[in-house]
N, C-alpha and C positions, 0 to 999 in steps of 0.2 A: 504493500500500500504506500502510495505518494505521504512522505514525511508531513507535509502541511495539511493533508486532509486529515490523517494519521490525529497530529495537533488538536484540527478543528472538531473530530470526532470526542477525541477526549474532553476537552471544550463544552462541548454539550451533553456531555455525560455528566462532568461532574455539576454542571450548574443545574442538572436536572435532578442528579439526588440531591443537589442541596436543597432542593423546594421539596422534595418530597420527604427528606428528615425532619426537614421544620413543619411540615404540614400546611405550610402556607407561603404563598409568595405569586412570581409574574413566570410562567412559563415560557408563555407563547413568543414575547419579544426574548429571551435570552434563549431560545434556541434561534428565534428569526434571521438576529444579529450580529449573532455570533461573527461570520465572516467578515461584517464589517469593521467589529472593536478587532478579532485579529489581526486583519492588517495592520488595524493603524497601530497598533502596538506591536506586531514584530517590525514593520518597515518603514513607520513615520516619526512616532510620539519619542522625543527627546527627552529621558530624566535617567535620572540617577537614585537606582536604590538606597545607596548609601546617603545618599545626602538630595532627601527630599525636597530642599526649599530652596536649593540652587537658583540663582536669580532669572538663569537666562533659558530654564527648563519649558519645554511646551505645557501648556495647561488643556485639561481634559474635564468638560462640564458634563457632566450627565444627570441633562435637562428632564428625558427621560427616568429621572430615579429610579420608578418599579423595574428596572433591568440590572438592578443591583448586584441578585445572583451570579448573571454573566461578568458584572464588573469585579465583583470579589474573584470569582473564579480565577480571571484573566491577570488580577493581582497577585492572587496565590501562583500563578504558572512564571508571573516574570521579575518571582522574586524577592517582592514587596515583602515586610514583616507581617505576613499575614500567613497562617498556616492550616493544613488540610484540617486538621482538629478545629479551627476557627469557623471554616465554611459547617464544620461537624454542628456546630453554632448559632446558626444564619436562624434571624430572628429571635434570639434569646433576652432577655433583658440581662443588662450589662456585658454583654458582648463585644468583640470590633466587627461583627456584621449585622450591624443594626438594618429593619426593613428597606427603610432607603438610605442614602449616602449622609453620614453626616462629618460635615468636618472635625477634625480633633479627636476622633476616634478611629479610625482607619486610616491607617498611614496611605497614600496614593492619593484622595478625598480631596479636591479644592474647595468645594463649597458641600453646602447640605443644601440635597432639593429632595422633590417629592413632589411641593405643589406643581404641575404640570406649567409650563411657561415660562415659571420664576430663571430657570437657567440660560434662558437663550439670555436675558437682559445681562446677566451676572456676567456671560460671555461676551458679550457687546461691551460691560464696562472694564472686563482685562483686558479685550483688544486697543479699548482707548488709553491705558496705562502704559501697554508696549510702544503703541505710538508716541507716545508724550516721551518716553525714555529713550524711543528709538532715534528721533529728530533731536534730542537734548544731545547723544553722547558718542550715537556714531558718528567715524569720523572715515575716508578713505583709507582703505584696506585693514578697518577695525568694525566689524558687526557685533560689537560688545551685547546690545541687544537687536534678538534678531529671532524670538519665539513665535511659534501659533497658537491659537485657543482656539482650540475643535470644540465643537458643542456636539453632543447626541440628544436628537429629540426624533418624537415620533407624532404620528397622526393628531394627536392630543394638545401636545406643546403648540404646533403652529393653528389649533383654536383658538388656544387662547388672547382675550387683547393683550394681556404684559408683553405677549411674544412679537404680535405682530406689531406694535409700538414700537420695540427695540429693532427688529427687523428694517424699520422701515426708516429709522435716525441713521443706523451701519450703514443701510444704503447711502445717505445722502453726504455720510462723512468716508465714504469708502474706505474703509477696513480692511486692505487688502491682505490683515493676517489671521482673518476669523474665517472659519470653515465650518459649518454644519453640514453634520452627515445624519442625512435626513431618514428614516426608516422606515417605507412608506408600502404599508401591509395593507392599507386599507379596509384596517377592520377595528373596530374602539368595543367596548367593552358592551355597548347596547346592540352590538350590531355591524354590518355594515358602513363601512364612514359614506357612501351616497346619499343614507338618510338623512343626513344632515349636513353633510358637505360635499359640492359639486366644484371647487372651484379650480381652476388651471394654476397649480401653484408656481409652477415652469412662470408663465407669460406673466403672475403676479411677483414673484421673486425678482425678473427681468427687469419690469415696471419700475419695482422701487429701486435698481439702479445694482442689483446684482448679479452676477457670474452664474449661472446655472450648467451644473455635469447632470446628466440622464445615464444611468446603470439600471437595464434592462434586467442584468442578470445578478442581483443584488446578493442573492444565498452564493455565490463563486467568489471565494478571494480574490482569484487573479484579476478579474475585475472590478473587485473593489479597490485594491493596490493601486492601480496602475491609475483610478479617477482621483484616489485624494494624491497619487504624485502630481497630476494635470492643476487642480486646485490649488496648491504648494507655487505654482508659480504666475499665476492670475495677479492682476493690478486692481482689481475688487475683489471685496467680500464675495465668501462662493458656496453656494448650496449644492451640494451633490443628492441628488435623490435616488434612492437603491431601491428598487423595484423588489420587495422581500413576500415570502410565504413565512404569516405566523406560524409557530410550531410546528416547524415545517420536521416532517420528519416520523411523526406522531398521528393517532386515527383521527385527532379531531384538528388537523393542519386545515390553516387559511379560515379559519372560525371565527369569533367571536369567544365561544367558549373554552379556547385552548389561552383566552389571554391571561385570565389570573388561574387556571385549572393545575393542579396535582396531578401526577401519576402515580396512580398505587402501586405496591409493591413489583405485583405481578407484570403490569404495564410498564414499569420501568425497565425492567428486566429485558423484556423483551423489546423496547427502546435501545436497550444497552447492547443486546445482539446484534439487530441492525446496524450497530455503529463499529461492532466488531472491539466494540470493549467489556470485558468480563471480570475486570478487578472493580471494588467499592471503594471512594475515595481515592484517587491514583492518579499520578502521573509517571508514564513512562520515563524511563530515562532516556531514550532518543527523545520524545519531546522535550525535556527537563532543558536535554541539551539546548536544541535550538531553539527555546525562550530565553535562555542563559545567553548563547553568543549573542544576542540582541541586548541584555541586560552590560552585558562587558560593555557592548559596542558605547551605547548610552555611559559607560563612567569613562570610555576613551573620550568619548565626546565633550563629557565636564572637565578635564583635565584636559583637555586641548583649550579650552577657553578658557583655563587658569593661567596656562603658557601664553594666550594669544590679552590676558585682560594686566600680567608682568608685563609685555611688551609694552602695553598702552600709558603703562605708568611711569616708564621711562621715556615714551616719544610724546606725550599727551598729557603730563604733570597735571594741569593746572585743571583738566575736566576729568582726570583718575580722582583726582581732592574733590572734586565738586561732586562727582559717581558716588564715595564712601561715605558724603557727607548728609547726600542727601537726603535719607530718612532719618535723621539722627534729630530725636525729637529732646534733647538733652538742653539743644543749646535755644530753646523757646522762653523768651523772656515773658515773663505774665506780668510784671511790675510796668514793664515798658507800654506793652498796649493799655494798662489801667491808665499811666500817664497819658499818654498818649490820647486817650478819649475822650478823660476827663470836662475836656472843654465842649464836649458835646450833652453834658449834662442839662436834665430838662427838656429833651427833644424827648421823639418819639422812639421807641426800643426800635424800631426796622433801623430808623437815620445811625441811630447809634452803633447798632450792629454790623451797618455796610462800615465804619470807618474801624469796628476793631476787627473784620475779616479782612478787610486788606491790610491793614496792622498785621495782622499773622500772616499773610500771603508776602510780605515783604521781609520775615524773618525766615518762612520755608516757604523752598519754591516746590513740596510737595500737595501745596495745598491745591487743589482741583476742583470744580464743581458748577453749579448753575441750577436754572428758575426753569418751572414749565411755563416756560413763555408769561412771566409776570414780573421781570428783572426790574423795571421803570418802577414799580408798585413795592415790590418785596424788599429792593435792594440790597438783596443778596446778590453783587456783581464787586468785585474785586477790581479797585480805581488801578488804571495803567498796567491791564497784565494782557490785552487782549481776547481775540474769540478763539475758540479750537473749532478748526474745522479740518476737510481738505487740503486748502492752501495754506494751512498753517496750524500746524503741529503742537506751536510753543504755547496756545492760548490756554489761559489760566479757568475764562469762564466756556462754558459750555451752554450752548442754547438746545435744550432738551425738546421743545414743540410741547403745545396742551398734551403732554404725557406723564401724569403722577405717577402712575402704577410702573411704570418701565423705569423712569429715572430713577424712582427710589431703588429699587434694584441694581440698576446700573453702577449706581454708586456703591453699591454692596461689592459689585465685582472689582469697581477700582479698588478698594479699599482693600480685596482680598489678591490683589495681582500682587501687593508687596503693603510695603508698610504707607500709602498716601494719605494724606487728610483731605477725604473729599466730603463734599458738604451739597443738598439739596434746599429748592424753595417752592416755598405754593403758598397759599391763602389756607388759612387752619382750617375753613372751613372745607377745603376739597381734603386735608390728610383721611379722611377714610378711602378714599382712592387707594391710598397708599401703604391700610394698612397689612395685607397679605404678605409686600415685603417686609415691611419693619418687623413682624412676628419673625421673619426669618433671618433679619440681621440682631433680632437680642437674642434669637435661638443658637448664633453663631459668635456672638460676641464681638460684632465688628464697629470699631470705633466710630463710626460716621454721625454727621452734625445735619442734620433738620431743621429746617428756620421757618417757622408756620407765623406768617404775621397776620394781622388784622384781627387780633386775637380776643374780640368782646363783639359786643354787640352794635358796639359805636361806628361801625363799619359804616349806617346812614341810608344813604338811598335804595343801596344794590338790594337790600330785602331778605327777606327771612332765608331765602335759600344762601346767600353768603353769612347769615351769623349763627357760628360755631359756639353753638351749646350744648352739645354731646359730646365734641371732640375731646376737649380734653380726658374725658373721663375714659373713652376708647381707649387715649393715649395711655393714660395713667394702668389701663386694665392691662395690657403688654404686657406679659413676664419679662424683665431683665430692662426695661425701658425706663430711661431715668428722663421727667419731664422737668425741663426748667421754666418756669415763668415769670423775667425780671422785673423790678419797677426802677431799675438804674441800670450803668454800666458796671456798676461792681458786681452786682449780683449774674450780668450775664457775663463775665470774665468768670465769673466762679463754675457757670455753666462749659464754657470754653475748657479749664480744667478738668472738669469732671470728665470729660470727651477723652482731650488729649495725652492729657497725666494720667488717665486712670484706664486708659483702654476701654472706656465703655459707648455702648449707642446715645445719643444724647440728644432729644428733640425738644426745640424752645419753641414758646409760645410769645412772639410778640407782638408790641402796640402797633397799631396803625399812628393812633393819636398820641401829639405829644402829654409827657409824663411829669410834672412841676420837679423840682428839686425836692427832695425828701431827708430832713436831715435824720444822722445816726445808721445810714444804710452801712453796712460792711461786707467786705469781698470773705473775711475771713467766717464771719455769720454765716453768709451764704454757702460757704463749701460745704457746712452743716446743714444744709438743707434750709433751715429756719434757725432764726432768732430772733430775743427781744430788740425791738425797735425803738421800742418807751415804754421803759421800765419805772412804774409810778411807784411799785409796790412790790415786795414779796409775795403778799397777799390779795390781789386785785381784788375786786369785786366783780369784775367782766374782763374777760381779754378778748381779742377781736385780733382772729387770724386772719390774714391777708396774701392775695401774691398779684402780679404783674398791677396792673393801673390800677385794682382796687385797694392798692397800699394807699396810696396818696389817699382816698376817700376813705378808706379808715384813721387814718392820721385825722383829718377834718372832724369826725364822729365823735371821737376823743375827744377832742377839743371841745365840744357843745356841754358835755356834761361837767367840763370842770370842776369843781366842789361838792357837785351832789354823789357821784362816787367815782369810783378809783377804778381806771380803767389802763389798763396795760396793751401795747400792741405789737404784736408779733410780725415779723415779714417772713414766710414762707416759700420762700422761690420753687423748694425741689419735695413733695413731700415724700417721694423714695428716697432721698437722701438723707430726710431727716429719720424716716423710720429706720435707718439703719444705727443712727445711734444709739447712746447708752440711755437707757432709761432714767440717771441720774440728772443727766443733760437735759433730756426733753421733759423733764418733770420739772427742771429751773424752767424752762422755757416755757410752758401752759402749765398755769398754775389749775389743776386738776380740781381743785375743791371751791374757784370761782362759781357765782352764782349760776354766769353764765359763759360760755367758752363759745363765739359766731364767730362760723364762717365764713367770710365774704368772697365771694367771686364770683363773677359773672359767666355761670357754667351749670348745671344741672350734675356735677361729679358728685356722690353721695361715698366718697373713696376719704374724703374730709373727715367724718363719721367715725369712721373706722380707724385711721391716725389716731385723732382728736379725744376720742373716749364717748362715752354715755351723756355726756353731760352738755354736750356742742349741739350747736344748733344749726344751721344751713341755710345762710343768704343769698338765692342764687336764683338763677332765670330758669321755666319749669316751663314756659310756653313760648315761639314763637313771636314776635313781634315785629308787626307792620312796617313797612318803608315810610323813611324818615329821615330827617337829618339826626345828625349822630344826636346832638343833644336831647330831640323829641322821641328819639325812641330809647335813651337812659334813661329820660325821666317817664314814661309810659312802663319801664321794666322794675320802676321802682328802684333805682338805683340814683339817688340822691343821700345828701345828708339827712336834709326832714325825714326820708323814708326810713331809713337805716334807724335812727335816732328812733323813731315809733314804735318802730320792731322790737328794741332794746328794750324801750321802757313798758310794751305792753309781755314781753318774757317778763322780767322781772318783776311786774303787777302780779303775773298770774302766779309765780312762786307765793307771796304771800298770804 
């Protein structure tokens, strides 16, 4: 038997009993497949077992997740620390072969997907990383960076919109190093994919400004091999589409019902004959071999480019120093941008925030990102760094198109190509757009910055459909999501921290409208999450928690009661952050055995509640309100002083 069939045989042996050990998994696509992850991983896919994270290695999405099996498999044969006892595994809790891909547990894993679509974008935003590094630091006869990001997705992925948004941005910046190999079985899990999709994805792929390969014979290596070589050297982004049979192989090939189906014992078996494999769990040693001389090949390959990146550092110093320097998040001054800002006190959180992003885009030039098309509004745009597009590589800001749901991903992918600080924008009230990737960048721990402005109700005319009164709470519901909401530049420099310094997801909530001076605000308060603001007493009699523009109107509140009791006011920017303190701490900080403990913000989050203790109350927007100028519809939501002030004194009536 021909050694590569030999290979591919074993291949879909062993990913077939992995699903049928675990009793559950994707059949159909990891036999379909097979031939096409082969290839790319005996004669394209650049890495290095030994040293996973090598800068200039190809990246490998798989958009597709439920093809997991195949993908562990195909790690287990070339190399990877994954071992047949692990596949023994597949699906177990606490395992490295979790159902689908996740990062940080299985070594080979760039991202963790699963929700279908999420990975084409995450590939769209490595391919713009390579770019930005590629135009930075090669130089004639130095390809220091010079990787691909393959994506595998199937019938699924290009339904969905994340997909076709990201799809359609590659096109117009053409990505000549992103490749999807497309797995086009025609068959989804209800069914035939005609029942609900007819469309020419050829002449649509073409349209948006991409390369299209056509592979007839998609279940045959040799012609899968030979279209992602053709791809490899295209001046566009390129979709190869492999014309495949699901579970080809098997009685219920080209089904529907072969896509998530088991083989029971007996059917495996005799699956296993057909293939001419008769050992459980195995690899042959002639196979072993030739995934092995492919695995050497790949670490001659990263030591050619240790020899070829010495060279650089003697004929190219001064951009070798700028290369090692450039993720180096050590040398970020946070002092400098507080200074720096300072003079913008009083304005609005977006004014404020465009002058401390380009503050930090002028200390690293890692910093990346942009607006769905609302830059003029959000002012997330970084003064003097340019656009990235096509003709130009070096731009700092990125114009993503009315695409929440894609950029937010996208920027998951820069962020995961290497170490960048990229950062998204929108109107807080579209982040539910957005939120499928954000569960998946706090699922993944990727540092990236969110800038949702217009972030109350004071937004004005545009009308109930732009004001964000469920958002935040969405927000705040994200496991691992830390939300900041400033009412100064201290507090959102403290948000900035929280990001950069601490490696986590970080999305702010800012003003449209400007913010008065607040005095007693601190950066060092806010890296706590909350602090007292005005501290009247030990013992308050009401404290009145706050974040973003309802500080200021609680500071006002306080004031009204003067002498009649003792009122304390807390500024809360993060309240994940602050729940992660000591209890000693946030007991000085909300005096617990106040009459009254209100919540102030302009938001329906009942997550306040739950911080706060039993004894808090919740001043917040619960409906809706009419177009208006911003003042007539604060004061129609009840958010003045007189209102607040009534609230206060008909709680504390009622206690006595």
């Amino acid at each position: 038997m021909n050694i590569i069939k030999k290979a591919i045989n074993y291949l879909k042996a062993l990913s077939a009993e992995t699903i049928t050990n675990a009793g559950s998994g994707h059949l159909g696509v990891s036999l379909g497949a097979s031939s096409i992850l082969f290839a790319l991983f005996k004669d394209h896919l650049n890495f290095d077992v030994s040293d996973t994270d090598y800068l200039n290695r190809d990246r490998l999405v798989l958009s597709a997740g439920h093809a997991s099996a195949l993908y562990y498999s195909l790690l287990t044969m070339f190399g990877y620390d994954l071992t047949l006892q692990d596949l023994k595994e597949f699906r177990r809790l606490g395992s490295k072969t979790p159902g689908h891909p996740e990062l940080n547990v299985t070594e080979g894993v760039e991202v963790s997907t699963g929700p279908l679509g999420q990975g084409v974008a995450n590939a769209v935003g490595m391919a713009i990383a390579e770019a930005v590094m590629e135009e930075r630091f090669n130089t004639v006869g130095f390809d220091i960076i010079n990787n691909y990001t393959y994506c595998f997705v199937g019938d699924g992925c290009l339904m969905e919109g994340v997909a076709q948004e990201a799809i359609s941005l590659a096109g117009s910046l053409q990505l000549n190093k992103l490749i999807l190999l497309y797995d086009s079985n025609e068959v989804t899990i209800d069914g035939s994919l005609t029942i609900t999709n007819r469309e020419n994805v050829a002449k649509k792929f073409s349209a948006m400004g991409w390369d299209v390969i056509k592979v007839n014979r998609g279940n045959n290596y040799y012609y899968c091999t030979h279209a992602i070589a053709r791809a490899k050297k295209n001046k566009k982004p390129t979709i190869i589409i492999f014309n495949t049979t699901i579970g080809i192989g098997t009685e219920k090939e080209g089904t529907s019902a072969v896509h998530s189906g088991i083989m029971s014992e007996k059917e495996l078996a005799a699956f296993k004959e057909s293939l001419s494999v008769k050992e459980s769990f195995f690899i042959p040693s002639d196979v072993r071999e030739l995934c092995m001389a492919t695995t050497r090949r790949g670490k001659l390959n990263h030591e050619k480019w240790n020899q070829s990146l010495a060279m650089y550092s003697s004929t190219h110093p001064e951009l070798y120093k700028s290369l090692m320097a450039f993720f180096d998040r050590k040398k970020i001054n946070l002092d400098r941008i507080l200074k720096n800002i300072s003079k913008y006190d009083g304005k609005s959180m977006r004014e404020v925030n465009k002058h401390a992003l380009s503050e930090l885009a002028y200390q690293c030039p890692q910093v990346i990102g942009g607006t769905a098309d609302v830059g003029p509004s959000s002012l997330a745009v970084i003064d003097n760094a340019g656009n990235f597009s096509y003709g130009y590589r070096r731009g700092k800001n990125i114009h993503f198109g009315v695409r929440e749901h894609a950029m937010t991903a996208i920027t998951n992918g820069i962020a995961l190509y290497e170490d960048f600080i990229a950062f998204d924008s929108t109107f807080l009230a579209f982040a539910t757009y957005a939120l499928p990737a954000l569960k998946m960048r706090c699922m993944m721990k990727v540092p990236v910055m969110s800038f949702y402005t217009h972030d109350s109700i004071a937004v004005g005319q545009d009308g109930p459909s732009h004001q964000p009164i469920e958002q935040l709470g969405q927000l705040r519901a994200i496991i691992g999501n830390t939300v900041y909401r400033p009412c100064d530049y201290k507090e959102l420099v403290a948000g900035y921290s929280n990001c950069i310094k601490n490696y986590l997801p970080t999305t702010f909530a800012l003003s449209r409208q400007e913010i008065g001076h607040i005095d007693g605000t601190s950066f060092e308060g806010a890296l706590m999450g909350g602090y007292l603001l005005e501290n009247k007493s030990p013992k308050p009699d009401v404290v009145i928690v706050a974040s973003g523009s309802e500080v200021e109107l609680a500071v006002k509140v306080a004031k009204e009661f003067k002498k009649k009791i003792v009122v304390n006011v807390v500024s809360m920017p993060s309240l994940e952050v602050f729940e992660k303190q000591t209890t000693a701490y946030k007991n000085k900080v909300i005096y617990k055995d106040a009459k009254l403990v209100l919540c102030l913000e302009a938001s329906n989050d009942y997550k306040w509640l739950k911080v706060l203790g039993g004894k808090a109350a919740l001043y917040g927007v619960f409906d809706y309100v009419g177009s208006g100028t911003p003042q007539e519809v604060v004061e129609k939501a009840g958010f003045t002083v007189k209102d607040v002030v009534k609230f206060i004194d008909s709680k504390l009536k009622a206690q006595k």
